[in-house]
C-alpha positions in Angstrom: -173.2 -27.1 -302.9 -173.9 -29.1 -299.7 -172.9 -28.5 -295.9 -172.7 -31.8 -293.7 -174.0 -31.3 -290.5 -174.1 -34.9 -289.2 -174.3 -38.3 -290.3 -174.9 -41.7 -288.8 -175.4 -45.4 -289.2 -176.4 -47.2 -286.4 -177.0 -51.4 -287.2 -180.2 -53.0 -285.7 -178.2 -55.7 -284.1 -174.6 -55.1 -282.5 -173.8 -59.4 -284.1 -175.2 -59.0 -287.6 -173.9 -56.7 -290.1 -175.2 -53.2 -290.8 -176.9 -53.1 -293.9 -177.5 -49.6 -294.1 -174.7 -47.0 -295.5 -174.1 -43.4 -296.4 -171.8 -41.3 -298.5 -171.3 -37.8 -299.5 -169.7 -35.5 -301.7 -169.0 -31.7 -302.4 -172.5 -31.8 -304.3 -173.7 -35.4 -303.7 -175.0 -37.0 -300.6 -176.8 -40.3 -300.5 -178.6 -42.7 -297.9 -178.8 -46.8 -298.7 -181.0 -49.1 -297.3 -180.1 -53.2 -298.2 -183.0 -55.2 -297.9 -182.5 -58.1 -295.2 -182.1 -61.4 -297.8 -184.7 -63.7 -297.8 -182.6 -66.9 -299.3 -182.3 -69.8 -297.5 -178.5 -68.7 -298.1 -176.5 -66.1 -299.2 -175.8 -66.1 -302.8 -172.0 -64.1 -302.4 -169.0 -64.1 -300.4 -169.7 -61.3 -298.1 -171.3 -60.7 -294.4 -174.7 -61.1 -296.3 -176.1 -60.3 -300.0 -178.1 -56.8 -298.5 -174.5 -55.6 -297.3 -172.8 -56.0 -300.4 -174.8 -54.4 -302.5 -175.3 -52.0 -300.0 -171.7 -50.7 -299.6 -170.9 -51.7 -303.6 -173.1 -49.1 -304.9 -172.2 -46.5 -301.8 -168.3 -47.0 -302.4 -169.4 -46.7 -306.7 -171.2 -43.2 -305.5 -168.4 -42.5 -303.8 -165.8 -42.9 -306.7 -168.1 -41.4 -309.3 -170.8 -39.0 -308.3 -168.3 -36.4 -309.0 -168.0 -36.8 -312.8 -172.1 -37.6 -313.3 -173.0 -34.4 -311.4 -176.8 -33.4 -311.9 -177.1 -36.5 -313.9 -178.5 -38.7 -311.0 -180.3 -41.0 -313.5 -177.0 -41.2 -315.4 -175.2 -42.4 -312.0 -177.9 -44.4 -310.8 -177.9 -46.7 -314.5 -173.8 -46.6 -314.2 -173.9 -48.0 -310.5 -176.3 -51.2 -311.5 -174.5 -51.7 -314.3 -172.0 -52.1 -312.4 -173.3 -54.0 -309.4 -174.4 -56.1 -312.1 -171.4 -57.1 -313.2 -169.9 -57.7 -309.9 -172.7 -59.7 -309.0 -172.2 -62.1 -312.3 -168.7 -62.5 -311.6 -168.7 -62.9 -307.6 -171.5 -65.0 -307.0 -171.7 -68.5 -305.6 -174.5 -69.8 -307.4 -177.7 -69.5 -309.4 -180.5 -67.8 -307.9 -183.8 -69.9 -307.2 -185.7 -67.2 -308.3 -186.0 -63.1 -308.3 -186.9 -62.8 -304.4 -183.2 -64.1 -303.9 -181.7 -60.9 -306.1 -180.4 -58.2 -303.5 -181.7 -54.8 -303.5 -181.5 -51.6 -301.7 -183.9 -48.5 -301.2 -181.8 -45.0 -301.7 -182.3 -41.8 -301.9 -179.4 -39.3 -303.5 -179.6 -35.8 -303.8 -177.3 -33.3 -305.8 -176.9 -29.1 -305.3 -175.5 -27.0 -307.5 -176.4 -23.7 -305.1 -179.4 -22.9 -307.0 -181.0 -26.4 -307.8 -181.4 -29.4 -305.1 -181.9 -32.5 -307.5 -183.1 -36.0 -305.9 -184.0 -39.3 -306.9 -185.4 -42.2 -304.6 -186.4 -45.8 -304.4 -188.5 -46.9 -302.1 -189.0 -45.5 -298.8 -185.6 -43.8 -297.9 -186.7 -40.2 -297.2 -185.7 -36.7 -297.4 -187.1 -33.7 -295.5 -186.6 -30.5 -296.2 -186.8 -27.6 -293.9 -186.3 -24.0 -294.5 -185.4 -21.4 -291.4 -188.8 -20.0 -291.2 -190.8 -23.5 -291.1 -191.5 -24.3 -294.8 -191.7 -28.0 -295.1 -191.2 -30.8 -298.2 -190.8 -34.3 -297.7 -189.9 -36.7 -300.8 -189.6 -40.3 -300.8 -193.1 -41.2 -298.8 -194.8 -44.0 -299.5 -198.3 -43.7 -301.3 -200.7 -44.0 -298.4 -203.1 -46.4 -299.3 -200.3 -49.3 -299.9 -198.6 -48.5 -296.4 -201.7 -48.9 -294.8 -202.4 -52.1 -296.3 -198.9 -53.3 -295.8 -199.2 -52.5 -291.8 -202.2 -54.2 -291.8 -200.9 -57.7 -293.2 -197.7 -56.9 -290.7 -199.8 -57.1 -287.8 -202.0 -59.8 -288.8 -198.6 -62.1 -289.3 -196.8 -60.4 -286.0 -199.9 -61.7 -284.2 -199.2 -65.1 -285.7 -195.8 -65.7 -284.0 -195.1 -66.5 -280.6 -193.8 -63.2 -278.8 -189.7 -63.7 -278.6 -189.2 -66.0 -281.5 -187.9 -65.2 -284.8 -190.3 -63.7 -287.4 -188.1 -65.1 -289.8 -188.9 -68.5 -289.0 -192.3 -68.4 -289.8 -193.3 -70.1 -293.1 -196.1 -67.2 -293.4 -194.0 -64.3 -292.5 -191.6 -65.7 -295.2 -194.0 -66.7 -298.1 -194.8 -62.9 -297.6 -191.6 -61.5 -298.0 -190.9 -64.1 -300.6 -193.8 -63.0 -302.6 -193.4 -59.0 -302.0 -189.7 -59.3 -303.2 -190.1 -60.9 -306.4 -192.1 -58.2 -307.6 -189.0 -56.2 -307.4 -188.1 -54.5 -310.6 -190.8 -56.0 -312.8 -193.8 -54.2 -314.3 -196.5 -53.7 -312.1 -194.0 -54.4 -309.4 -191.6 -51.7 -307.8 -188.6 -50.6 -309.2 -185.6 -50.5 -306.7 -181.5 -50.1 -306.8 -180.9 -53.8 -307.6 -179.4 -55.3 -310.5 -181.3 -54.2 -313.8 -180.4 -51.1 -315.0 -183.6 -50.3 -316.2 -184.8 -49.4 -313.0 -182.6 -45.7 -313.5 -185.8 -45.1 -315.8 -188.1 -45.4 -313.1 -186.6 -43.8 -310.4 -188.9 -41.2 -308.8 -187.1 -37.6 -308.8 -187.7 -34.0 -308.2 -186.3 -30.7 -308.2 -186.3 -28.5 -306.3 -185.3 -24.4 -306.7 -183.2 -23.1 -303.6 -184.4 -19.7 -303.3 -182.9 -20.0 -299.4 -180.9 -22.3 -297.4 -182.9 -25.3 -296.3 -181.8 -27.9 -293.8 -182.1 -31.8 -295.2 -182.7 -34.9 -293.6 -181.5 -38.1 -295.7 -182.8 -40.9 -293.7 -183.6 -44.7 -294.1 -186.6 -46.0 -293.0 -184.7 -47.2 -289.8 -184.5 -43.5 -288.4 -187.8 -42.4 -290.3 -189.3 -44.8 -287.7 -189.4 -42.2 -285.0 -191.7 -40.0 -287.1 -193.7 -42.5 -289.0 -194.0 -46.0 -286.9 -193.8 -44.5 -283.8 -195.1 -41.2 -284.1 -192.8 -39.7 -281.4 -192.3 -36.2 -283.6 -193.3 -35.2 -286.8 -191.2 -35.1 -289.8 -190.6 -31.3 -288.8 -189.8 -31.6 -285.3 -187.8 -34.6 -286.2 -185.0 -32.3 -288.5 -185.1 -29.8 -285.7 -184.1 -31.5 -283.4 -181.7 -33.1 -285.7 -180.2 -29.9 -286.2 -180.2 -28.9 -282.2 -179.0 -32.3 -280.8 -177.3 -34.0 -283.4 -178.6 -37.5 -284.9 -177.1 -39.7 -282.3 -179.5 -38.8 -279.4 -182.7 -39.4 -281.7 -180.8 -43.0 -282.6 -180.5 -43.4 -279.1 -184.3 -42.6 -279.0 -185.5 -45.1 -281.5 -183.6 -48.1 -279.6 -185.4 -47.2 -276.4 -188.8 -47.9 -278.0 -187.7 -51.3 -279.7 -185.4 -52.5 -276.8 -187.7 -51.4 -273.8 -191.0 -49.9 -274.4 -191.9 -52.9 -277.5 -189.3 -55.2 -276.9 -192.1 -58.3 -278.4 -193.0 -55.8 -281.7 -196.5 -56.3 -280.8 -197.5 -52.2 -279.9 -195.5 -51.6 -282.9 -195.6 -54.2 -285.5 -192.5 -55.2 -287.3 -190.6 -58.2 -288.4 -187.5 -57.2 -286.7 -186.6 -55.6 -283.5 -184.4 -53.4 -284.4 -183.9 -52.1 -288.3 -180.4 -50.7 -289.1 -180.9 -46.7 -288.6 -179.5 -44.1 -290.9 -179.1 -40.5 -291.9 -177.2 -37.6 -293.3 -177.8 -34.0 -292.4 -177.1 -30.9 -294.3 -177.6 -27.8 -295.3 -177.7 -26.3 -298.4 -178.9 -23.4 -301.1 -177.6 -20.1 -301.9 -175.1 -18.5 -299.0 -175.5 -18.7 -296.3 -174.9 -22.3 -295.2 
């Protein structure tokens, strides 16, 4: 079973709404990432498309991780299905094409005491730390695309004047554009979205709990302070978690975008602030 320790979700901007959730359960606990919509406008009746499908499939979790248990592909495929149909009946009108579809990266684990079970899309992380220092991290993006993808963010940062919108440059958006209609398609990425087939290709893992571990669930907004701005390590970063609390390292992360990089130029990015995120817990054989 699981132990909460902590959990937070902090948005990026106090006026726009927090596309970032958590939930959890006896066994279950889960981090969601929306991704920011790239429509011209939003295609459903709700603060914005990222949000809704955000806190759909968290409240879906929510209501039914219970009865899927270890079955987190089983879940997963129940909660688009579900979205989907939501989506069909709810929304305002036809999409102009796939980058419009809103999407979320997750990751959800499940503990039975002797098993810790997780599946991920995209780059929502989880570290695991044991008491005497052993480390595994699951949900990292391969390196070689991360690299390339920081490179094209800087070169279209560079591009805008420092203090106006990313979002309103025709380059920065043809980019996302292009990046998000390779969502769920072969040779593309496969994401929480709106085609069930995506439970297929959900990366998972298991791992044996032969001792209590500590977890860190975490969106990339949090996973910032360990891999944008290199402040700790993924280690230090669930230590600390575990000493202070989450709230203090959240407090951390808006330091660096609101006063050290306030023009994203040291640190590259196409907003100042992303929503921040994360669950802690323990778990594995007693004790807790």
């Amino acid at each position: 079973m699981l132990r909460i320790l902590d959990a937070i979700s902090d948005p990026g901007h106090p006026d726009k709404p927090n596309e970032d959730t958590f939930g959890h359960g006896p066994a279950h606990a889960w981090v969601i990432d929306g991704a920011t919509g790239v429509a011209d406008d939003e295609l459903l009746d709700a603060p914005s498309d990222a949000h809704w499908l955000a806190h759909t499939a968290n409240a879906y979790f929510a209501d039914h991780a219970q009865h899927h248990g270890a079955d987190l592909a089983g879940l997963a495929k129940a909660a688009i299905e579900d979205l989907r149909g939501r989506f069909e009946t709810g929304r305002r009108r036809e999409p102009n094409g796939r980058y419009e579809l809103p999407s979320a990266a997750m990751t959800l684990v499940h503990s039975d005491g002797a098993v810790l079970r997780c599946a991920n899309f995209a780059d929502c992380r989880l570290v695991l730390l044991t008491d005497d220092g052993e480390l595994e991290i699951f949900g990292d993006h391969h390196l070689d695309r991360e690299a390339a993808a920081r490179r094209k963010t800087s070169e279209l940062v560079a591009g805008v004047a420092p203090g106006d919108d990313m979002r309103s440059s025709p380059e920065v958006m043809r980019y996302l554009r292009a990046a998000r209609d390779r969502q769920n398609t072969d040779g593309g990425y496969w994401i929480l979205g709106l085609d069930p087939r995506a439970a297929h290709f959900m990366r998972s893992w298991e791992v044996p709990l032969t001792k209590p571990v500590t977890g860190l669930l975490m969106t990339d907004g949090f996973a910032s302070l360990a891999y944008d701005y290199e402040r700790l390590t993924p280690a230090e970063l669930t230590r600390r978690a575990r000493a202070e609390g989450l709230a203090p390292l959240v407090t951390e992360i808006r330091k660096i975008e609101r006063e050290e990089d306030p023009d994203l130029r040291l640190y590259p990015r196409f907003k100042r602030s992303d929503d921040a995120t994360a669950v802690l817990f323990r778990a594995g054989p007693k004790p807790l």
